[in-house]
C-alpha positions, 0 to 999 in steps of 0.5 A: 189556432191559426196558421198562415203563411206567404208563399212568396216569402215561404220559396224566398226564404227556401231558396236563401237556405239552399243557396246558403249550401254553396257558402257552407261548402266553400267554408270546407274546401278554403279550410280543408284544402290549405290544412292538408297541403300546409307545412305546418307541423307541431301540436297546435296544428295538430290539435286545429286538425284533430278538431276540424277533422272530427267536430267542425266539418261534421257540424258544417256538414250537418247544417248543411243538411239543415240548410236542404232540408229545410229549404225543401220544406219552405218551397214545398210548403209554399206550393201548398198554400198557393193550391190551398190559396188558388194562386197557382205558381209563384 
C-alpha cells in the first residue's frame, strides 16, 4: 500500500477547515443573540429554543471542533511530507 499526499493541497485544505470556524461561530451568534432578545413567547419558540439550546448548538460546536482539529492535522501533515520530500516551507 501506498500513501502520498501534496503538501500544498494538504495546508490548503487545513487552512479552509480552520477558517471554516469563523462561519460556524457566526451561525451561533446570528441564531443565539435575536432568540434570546426576541419577544417571542409560546410553545413553538420554546420547543425551537429547547432544541437550539440542547441539540443544534453542541453539534455546531462539536464541528467546530472537527473543523480545528482536523485542520491542524492537514498543516501538520503537510510539514511532514514537505521534511520527508525535502521541499522545506510551503
Amino acid at each position: 500500500m501506498t500513501y502520498g499526499a501534496n503538501p500544498d493541497e494538504l495546508e490548503a485544505l487545513g487552512s479552509t477547515l480552520q477558517s471554516q470556524i469563523e462561519i460556524v461561530n457566526k451561525i451561533i451568534t446570528d441564531v443565539d443573540s435575536p432568540l434570546n432578545s426576541i419577544v417571542w413567547t409560546g410553545p413553538a419558540k420554546d420547543a425551537f429554543k429547547t432544541e437550539w439550546d440542547t441539540n443544534f448548538k453542541g453539534a455546531l460546536s462539536k464541528l467546530n471542533d472537527a473543523f480545528g482539529a482536523a485542520g491542524t492535522d492537514c498543516k501538520q501533515r503537510a510539514t511532514g511530507v514537505r521534511a520527508v520530500l525535502g521541499t522545506g516551507a510551503g
